[in-house]
mmCIF file of the N, C-alpha and C atoms, coordinates in Angstrom:
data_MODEL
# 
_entry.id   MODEL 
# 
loop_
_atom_site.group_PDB 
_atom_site.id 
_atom_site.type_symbol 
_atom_site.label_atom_id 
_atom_site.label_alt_id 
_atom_site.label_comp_id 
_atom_site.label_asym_id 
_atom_site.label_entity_id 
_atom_site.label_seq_id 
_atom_site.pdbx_PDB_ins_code 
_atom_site.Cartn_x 
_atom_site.Cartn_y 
_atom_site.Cartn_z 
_atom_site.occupancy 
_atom_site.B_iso_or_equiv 
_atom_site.pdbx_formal_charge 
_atom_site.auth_seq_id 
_atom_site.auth_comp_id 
_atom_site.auth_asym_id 
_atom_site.auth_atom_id 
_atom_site.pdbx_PDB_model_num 
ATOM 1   N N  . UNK A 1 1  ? -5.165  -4.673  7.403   1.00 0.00 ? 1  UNK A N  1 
ATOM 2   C CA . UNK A 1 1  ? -6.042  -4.260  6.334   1.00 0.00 ? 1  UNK A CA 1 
ATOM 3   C C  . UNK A 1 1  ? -6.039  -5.301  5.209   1.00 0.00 ? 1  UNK A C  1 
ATOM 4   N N  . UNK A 1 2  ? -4.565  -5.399  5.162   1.00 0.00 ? 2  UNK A N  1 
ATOM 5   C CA . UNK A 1 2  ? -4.620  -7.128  3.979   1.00 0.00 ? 2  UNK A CA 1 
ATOM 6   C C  . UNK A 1 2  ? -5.605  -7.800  4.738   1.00 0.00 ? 2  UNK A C  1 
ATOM 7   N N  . UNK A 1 3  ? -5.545  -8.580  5.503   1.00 0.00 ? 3  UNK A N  1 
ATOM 8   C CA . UNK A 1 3  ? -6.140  -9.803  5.818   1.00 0.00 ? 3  UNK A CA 1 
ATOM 9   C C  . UNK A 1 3  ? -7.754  -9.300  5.535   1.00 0.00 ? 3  UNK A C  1 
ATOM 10  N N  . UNK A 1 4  ? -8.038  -8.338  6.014   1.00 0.00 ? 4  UNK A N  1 
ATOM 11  C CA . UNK A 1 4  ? -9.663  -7.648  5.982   1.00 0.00 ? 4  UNK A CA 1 
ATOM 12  C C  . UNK A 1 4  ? -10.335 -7.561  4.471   1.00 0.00 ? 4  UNK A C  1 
ATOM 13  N N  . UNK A 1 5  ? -9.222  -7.410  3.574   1.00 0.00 ? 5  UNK A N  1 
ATOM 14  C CA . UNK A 1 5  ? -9.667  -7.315  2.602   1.00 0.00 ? 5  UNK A CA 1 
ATOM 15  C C  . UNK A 1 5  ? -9.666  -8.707  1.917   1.00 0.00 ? 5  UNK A C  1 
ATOM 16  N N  . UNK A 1 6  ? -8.449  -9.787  1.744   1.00 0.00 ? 6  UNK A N  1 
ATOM 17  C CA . UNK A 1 6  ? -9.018  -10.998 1.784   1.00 0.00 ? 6  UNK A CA 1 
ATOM 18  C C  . UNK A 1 6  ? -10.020 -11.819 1.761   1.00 0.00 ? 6  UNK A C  1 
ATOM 19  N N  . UNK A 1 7  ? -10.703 -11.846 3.429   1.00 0.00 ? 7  UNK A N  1 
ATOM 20  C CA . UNK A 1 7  ? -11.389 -12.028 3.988   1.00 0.00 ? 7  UNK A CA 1 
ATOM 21  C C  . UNK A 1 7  ? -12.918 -11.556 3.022   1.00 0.00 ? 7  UNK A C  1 
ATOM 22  N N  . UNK A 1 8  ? -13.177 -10.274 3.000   1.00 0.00 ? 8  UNK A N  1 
ATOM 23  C CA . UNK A 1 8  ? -13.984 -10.050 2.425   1.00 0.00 ? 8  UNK A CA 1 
ATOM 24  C C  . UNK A 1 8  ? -14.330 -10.084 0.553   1.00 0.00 ? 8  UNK A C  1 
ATOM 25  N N  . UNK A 1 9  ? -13.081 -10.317 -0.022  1.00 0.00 ? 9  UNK A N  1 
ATOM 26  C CA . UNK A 1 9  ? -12.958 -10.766 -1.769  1.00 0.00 ? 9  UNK A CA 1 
ATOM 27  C C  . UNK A 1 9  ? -13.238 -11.872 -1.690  1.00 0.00 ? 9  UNK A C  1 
ATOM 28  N N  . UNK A 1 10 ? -12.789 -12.932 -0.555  1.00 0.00 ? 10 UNK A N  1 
ATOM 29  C CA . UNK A 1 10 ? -13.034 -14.437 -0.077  1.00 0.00 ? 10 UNK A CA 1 
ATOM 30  C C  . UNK A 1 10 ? -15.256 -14.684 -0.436  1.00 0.00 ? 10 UNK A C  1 
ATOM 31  N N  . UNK A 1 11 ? -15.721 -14.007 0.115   1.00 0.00 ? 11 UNK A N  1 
ATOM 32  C CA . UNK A 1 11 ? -17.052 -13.931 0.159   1.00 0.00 ? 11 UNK A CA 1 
ATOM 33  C C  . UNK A 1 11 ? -17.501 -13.661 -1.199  1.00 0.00 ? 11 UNK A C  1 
ATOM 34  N N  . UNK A 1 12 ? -16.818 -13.337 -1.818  1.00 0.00 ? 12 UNK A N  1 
ATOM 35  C CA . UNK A 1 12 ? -17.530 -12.862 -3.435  1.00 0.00 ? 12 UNK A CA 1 
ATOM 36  C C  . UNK A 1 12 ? -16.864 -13.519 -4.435  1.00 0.00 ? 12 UNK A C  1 
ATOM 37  N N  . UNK A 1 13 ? -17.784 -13.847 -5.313  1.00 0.00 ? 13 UNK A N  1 
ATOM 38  C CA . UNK A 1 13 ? -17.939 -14.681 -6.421  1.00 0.00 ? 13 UNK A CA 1 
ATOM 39  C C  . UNK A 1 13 ? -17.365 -13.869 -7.616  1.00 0.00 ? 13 UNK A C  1 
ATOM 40  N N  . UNK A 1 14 ? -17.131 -14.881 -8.839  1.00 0.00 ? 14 UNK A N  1 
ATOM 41  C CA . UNK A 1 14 ? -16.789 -14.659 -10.307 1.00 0.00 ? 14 UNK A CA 1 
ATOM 42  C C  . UNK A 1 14 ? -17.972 -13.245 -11.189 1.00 0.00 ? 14 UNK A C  1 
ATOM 43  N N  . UNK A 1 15 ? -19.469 -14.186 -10.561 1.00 0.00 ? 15 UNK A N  1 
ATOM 44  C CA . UNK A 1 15 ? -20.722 -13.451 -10.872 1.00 0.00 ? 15 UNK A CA 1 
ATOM 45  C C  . UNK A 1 15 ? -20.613 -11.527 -10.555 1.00 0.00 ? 15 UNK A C  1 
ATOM 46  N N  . UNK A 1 16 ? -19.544 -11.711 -9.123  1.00 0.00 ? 16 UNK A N  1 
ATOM 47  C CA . UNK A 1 16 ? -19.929 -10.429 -8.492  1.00 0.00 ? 16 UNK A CA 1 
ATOM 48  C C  . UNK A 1 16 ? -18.798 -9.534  -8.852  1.00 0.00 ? 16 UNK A C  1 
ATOM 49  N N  . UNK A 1 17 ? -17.857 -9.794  -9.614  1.00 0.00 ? 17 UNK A N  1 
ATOM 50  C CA . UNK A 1 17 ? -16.781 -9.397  -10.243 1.00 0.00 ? 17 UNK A CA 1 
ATOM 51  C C  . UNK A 1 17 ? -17.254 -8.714  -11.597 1.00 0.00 ? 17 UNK A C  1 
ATOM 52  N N  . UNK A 1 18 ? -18.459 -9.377  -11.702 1.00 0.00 ? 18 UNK A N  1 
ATOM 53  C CA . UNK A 1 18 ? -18.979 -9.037  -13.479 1.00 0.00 ? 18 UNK A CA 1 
ATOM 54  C C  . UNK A 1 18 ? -20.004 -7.706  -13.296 1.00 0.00 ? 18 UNK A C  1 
ATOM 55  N N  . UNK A 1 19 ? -20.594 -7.280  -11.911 1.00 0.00 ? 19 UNK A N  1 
ATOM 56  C CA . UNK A 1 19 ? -21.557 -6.530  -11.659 1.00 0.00 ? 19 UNK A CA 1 
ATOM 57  C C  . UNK A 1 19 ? -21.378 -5.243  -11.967 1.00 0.00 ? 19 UNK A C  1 
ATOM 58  N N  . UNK A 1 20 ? -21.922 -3.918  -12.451 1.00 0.00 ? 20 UNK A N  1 
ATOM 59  C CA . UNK A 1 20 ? -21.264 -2.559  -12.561 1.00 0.00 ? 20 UNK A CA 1 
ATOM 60  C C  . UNK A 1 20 ? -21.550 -1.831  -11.093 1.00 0.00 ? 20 UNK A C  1 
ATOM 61  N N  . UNK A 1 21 ? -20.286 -1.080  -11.268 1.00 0.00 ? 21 UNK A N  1 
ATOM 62  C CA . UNK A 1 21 ? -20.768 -0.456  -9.526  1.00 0.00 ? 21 UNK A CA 1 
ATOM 63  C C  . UNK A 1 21 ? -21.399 0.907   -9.986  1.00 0.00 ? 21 UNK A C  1 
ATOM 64  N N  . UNK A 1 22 ? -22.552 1.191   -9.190  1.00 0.00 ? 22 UNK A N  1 
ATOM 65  C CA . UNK A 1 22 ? -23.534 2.149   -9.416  1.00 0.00 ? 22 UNK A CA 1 
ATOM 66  C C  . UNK A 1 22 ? -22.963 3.243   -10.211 1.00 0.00 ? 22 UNK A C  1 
ATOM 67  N N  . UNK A 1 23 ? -22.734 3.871   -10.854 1.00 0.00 ? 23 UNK A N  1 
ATOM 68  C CA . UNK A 1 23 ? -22.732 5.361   -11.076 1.00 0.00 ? 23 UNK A CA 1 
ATOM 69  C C  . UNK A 1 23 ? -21.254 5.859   -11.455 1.00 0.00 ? 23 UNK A C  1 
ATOM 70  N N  . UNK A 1 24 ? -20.470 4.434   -11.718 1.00 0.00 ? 24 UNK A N  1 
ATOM 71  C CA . UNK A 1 24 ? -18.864 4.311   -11.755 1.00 0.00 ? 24 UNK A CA 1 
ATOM 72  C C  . UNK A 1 24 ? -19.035 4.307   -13.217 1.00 0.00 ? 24 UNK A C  1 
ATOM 73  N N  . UNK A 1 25 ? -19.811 3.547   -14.243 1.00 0.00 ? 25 UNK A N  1 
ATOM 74  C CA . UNK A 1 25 ? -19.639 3.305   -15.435 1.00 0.00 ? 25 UNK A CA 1 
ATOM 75  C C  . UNK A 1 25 ? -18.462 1.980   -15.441 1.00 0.00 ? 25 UNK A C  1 
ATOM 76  N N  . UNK A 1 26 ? -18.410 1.068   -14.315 1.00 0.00 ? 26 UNK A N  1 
ATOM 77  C CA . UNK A 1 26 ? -16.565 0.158   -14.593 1.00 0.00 ? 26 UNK A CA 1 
ATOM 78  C C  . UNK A 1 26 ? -17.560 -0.674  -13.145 1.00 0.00 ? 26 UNK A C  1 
ATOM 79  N N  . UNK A 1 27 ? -16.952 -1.994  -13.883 1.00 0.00 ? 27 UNK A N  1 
ATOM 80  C CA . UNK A 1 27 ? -17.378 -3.302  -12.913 1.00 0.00 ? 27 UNK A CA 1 
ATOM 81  C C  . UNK A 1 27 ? -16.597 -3.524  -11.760 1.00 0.00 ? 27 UNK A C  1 
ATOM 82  N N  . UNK A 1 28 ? -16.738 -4.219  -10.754 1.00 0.00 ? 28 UNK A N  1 
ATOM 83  C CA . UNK A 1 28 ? -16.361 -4.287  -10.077 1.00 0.00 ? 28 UNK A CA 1 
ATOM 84  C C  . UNK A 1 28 ? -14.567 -5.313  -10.116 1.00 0.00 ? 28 UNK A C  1 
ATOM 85  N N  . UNK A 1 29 ? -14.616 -6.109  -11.270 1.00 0.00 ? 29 UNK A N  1 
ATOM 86  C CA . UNK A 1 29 ? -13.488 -6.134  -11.360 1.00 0.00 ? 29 UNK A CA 1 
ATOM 87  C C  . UNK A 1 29 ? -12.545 -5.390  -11.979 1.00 0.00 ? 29 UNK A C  1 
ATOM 88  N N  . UNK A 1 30 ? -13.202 -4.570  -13.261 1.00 0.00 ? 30 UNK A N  1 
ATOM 89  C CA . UNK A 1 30 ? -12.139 -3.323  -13.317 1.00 0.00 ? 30 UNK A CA 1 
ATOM 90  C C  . UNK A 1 30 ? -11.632 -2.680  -12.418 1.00 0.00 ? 30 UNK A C  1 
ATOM 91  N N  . UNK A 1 31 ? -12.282 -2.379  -11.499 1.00 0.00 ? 31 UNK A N  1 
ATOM 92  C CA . UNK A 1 31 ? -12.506 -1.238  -10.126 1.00 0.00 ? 31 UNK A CA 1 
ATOM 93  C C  . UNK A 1 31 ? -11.124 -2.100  -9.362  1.00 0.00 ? 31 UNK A C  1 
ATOM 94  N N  . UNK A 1 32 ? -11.287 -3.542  -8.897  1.00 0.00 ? 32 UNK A N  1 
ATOM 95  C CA . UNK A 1 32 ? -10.072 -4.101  -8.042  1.00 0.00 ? 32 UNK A CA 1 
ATOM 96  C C  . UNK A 1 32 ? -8.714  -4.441  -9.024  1.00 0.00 ? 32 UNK A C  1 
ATOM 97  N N  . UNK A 1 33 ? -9.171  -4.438  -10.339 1.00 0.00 ? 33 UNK A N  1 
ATOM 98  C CA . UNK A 1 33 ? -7.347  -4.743  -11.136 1.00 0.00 ? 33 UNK A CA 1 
ATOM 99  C C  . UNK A 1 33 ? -7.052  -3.271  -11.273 1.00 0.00 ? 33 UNK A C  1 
ATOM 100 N N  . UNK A 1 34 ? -7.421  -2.250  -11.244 1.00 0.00 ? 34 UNK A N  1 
ATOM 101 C CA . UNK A 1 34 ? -6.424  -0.588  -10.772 1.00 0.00 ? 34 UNK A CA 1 
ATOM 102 C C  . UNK A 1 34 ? -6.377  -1.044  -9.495  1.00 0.00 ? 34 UNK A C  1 
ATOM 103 N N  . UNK A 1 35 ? -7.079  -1.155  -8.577  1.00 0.00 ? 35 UNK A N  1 
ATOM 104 C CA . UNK A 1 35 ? -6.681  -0.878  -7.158  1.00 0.00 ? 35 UNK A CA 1 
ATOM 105 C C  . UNK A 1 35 ? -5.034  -1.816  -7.143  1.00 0.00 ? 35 UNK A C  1 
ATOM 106 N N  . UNK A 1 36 ? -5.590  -2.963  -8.097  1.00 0.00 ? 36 UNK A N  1 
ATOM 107 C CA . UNK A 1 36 ? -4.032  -3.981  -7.575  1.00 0.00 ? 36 UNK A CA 1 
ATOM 108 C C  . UNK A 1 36 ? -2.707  -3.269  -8.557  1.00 0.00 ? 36 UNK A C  1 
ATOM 109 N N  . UNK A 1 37 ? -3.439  -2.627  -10.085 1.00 0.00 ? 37 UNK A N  1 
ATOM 110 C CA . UNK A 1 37 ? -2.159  -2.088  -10.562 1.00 0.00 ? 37 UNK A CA 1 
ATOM 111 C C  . UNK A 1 37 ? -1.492  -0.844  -9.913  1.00 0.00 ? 37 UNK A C  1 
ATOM 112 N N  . UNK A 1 38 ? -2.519  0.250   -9.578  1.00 0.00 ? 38 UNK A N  1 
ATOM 113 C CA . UNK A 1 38 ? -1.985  1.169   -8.700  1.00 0.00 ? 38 UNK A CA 1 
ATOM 114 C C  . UNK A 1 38 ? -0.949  0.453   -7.796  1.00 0.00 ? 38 UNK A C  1 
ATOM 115 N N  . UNK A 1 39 ? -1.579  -0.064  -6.733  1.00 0.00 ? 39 UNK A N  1 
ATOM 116 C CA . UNK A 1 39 ? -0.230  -0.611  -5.640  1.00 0.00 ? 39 UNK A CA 1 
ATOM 117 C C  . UNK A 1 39 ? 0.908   -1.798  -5.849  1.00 0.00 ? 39 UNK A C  1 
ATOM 118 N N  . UNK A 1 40 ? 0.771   -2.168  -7.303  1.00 0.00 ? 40 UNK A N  1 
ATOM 119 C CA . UNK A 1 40 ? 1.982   -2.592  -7.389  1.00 0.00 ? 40 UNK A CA 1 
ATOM 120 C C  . UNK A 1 40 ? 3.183   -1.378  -8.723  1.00 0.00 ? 40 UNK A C  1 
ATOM 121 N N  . UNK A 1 41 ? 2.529   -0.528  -8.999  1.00 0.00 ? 41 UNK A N  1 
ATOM 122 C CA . UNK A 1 41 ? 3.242   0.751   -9.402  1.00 0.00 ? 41 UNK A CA 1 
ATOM 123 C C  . UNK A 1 41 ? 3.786   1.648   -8.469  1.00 0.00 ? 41 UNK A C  1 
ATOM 124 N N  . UNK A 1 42 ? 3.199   1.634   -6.990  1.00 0.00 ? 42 UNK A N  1 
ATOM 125 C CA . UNK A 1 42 ? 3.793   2.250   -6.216  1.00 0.00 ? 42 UNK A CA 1 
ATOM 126 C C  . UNK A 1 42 ? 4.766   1.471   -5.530  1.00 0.00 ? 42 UNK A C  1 
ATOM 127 N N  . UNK A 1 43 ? 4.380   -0.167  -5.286  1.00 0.00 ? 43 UNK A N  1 
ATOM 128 C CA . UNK A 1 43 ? 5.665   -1.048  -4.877  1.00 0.00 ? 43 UNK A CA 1 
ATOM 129 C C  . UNK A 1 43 ? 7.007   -1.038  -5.476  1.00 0.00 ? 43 UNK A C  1 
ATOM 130 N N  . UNK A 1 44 ? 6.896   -0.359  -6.885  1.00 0.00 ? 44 UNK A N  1 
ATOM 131 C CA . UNK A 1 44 ? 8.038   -0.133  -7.800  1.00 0.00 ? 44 UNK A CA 1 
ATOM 132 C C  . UNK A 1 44 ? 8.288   1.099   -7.527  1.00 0.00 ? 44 UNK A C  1 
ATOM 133 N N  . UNK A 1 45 ? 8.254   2.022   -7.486  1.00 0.00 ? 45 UNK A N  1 
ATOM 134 C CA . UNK A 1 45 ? 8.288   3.530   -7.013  1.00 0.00 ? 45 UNK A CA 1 
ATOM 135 C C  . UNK A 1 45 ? 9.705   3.006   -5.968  1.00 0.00 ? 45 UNK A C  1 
ATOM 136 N N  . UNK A 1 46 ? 8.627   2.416   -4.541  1.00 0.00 ? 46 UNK A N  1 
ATOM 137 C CA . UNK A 1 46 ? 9.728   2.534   -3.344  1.00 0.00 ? 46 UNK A CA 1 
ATOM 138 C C  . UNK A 1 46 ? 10.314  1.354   -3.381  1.00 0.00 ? 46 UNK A C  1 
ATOM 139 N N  . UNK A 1 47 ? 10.548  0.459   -4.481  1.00 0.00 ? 47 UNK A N  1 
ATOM 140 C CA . UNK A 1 47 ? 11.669  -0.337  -4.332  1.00 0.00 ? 47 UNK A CA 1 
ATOM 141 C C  . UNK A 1 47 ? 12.992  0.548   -4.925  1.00 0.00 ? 47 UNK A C  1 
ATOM 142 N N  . UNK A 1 48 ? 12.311  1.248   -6.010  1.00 0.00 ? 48 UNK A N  1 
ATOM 143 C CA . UNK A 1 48 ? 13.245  1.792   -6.860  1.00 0.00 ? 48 UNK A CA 1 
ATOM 144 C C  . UNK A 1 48 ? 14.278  3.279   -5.762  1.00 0.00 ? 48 UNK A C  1 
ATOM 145 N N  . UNK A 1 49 ? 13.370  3.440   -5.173  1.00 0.00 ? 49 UNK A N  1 
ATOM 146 C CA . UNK A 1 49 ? 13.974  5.069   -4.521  1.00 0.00 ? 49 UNK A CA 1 
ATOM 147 C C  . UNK A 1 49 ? 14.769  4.305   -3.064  1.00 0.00 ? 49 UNK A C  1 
ATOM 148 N N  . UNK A 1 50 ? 14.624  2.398   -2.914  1.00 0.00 ? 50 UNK A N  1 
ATOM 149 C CA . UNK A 1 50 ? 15.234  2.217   -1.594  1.00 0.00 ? 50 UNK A CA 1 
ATOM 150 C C  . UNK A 1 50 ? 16.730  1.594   -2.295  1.00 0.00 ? 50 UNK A C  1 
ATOM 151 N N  . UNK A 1 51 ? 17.250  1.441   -3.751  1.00 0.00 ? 51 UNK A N  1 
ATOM 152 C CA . UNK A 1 51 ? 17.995  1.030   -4.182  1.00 0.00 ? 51 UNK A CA 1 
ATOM 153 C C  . UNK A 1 51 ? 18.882  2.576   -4.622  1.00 0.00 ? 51 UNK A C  1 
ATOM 154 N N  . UNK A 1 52 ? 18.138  3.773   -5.040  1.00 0.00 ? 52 UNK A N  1 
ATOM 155 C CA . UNK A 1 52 ? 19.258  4.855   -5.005  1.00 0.00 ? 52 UNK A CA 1 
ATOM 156 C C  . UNK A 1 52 ? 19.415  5.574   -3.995  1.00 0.00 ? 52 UNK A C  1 
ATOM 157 N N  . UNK A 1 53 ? 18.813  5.203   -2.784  1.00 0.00 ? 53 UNK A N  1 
ATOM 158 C CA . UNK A 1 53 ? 19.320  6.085   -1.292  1.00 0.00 ? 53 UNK A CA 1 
ATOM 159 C C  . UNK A 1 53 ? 20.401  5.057   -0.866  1.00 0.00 ? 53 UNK A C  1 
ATOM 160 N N  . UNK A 1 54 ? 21.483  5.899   -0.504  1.00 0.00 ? 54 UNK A N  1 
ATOM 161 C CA . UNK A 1 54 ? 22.830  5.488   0.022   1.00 0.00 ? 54 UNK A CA 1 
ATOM 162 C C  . UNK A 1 54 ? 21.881  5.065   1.758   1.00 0.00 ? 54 UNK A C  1 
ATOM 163 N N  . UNK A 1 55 ? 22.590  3.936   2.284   1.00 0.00 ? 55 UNK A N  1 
ATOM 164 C CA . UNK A 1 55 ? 22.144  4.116   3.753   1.00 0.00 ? 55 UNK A CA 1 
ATOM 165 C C  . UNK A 1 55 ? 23.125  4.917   4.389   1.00 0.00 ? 55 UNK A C  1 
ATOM 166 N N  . UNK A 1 56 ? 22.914  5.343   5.643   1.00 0.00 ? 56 UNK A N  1 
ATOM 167 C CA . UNK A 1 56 ? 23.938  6.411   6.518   1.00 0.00 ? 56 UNK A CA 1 
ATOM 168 C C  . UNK A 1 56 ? 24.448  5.758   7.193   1.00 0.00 ? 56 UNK A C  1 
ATOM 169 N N  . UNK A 1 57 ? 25.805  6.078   7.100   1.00 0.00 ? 57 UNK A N  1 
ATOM 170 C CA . UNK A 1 57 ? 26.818  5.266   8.021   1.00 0.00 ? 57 UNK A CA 1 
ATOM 171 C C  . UNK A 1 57 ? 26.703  5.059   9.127   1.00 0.00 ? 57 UNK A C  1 
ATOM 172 N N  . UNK A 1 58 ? 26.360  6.063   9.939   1.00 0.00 ? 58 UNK A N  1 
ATOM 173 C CA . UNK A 1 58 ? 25.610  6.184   11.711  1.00 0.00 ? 58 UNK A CA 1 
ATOM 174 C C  . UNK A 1 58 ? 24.939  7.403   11.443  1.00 0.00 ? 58 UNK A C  1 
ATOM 175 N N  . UNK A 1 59 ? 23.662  6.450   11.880  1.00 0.00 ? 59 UNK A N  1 
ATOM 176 C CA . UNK A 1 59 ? 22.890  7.604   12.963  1.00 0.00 ? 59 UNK A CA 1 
ATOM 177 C C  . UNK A 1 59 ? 23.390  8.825   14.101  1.00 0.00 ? 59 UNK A C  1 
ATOM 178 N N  . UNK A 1 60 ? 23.229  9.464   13.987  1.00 0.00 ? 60 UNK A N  1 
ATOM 179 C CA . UNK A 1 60 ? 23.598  10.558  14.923  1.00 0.00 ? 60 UNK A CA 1 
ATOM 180 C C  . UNK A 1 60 ? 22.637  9.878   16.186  1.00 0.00 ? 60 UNK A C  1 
ATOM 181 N N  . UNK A 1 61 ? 23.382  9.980   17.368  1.00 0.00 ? 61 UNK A N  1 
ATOM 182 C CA . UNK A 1 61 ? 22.363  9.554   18.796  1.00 0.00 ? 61 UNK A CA 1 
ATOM 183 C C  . UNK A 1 61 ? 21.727  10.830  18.924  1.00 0.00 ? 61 UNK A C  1 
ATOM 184 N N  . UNK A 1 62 ? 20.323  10.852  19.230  1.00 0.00 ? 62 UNK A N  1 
ATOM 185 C CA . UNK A 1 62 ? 20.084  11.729  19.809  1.00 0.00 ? 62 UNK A CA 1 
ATOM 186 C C  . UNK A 1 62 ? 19.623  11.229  21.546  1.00 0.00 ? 62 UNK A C  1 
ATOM 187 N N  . UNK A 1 63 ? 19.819  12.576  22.179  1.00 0.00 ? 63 UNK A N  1 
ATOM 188 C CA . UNK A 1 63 ? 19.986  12.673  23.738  1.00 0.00 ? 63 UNK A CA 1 
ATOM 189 C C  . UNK A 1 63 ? 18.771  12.723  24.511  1.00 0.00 ? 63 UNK A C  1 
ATOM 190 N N  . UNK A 1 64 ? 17.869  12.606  24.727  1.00 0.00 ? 64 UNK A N  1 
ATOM 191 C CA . UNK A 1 64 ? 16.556  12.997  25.235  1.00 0.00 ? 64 UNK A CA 1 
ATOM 192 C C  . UNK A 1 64 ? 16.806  14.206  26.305  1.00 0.00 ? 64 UNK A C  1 
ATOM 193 N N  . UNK A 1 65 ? 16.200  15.230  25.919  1.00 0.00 ? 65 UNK A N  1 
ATOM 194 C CA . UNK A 1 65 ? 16.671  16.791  27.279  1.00 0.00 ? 65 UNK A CA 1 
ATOM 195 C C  . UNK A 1 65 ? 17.009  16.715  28.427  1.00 0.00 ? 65 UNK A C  1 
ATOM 196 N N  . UNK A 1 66 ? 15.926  15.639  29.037  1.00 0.00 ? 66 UNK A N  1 
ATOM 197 C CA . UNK A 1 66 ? 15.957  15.429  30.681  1.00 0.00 ? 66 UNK A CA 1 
ATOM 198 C C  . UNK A 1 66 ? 17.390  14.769  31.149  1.00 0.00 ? 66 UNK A C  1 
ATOM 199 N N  . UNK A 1 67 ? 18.198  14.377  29.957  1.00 0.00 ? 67 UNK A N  1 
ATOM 200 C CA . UNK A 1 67 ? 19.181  13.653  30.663  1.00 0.00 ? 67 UNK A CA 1 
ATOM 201 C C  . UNK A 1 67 ? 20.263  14.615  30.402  1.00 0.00 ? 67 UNK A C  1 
ATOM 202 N N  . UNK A 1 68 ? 20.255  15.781  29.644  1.00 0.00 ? 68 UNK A N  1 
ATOM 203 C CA . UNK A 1 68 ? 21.435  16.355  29.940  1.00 0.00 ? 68 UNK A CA 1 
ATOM 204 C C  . UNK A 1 68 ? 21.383  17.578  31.021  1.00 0.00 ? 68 UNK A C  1 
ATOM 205 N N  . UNK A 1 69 ? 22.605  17.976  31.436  1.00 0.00 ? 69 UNK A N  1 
ATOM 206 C CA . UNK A 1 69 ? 23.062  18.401  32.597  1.00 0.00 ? 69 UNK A CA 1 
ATOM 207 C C  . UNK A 1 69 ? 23.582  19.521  32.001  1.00 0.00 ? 69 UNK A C  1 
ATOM 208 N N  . UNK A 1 70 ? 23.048  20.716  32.938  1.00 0.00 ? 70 UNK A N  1 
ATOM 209 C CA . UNK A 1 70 ? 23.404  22.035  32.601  1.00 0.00 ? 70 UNK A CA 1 
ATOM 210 C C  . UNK A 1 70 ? 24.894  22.370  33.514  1.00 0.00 ? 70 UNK A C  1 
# 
């Protein structure tokens, strides 16, 4: 989906950044600096919640049914 979106911001200009999107009242570059602040507020979210989860010492195995024996 990165690369797709790239790809397609790649095709558009400074001009087309300045345009209003229909019926939004907010240009099209307002519209992509939330899209980029949103997801780097959520990149902080789960950096933050992967630094106070302890990791687990072991995994518990689990057995798949067919292999155990009654």
């Amino acid at each position: 989906m990165r690369a797709k979106t790239k790809e397609e911001l790649a095709k558009r200009d400074d001009k087309w950044l300045e345009e209003e999107i229909p019926g939004a009242g907010m240009t099209n570059f307002y519209g992509w600096f939330h899209v980029m602040e949103h997801q780097s507020s959520h990149l902080g979210q789960i950096l933050l919640l992967q630094k106070r989860i302890k990791p687990e010492e072991k995994a518990e195995e689990i057995i798949p049914s067919e292999t155990i024996k009654n």
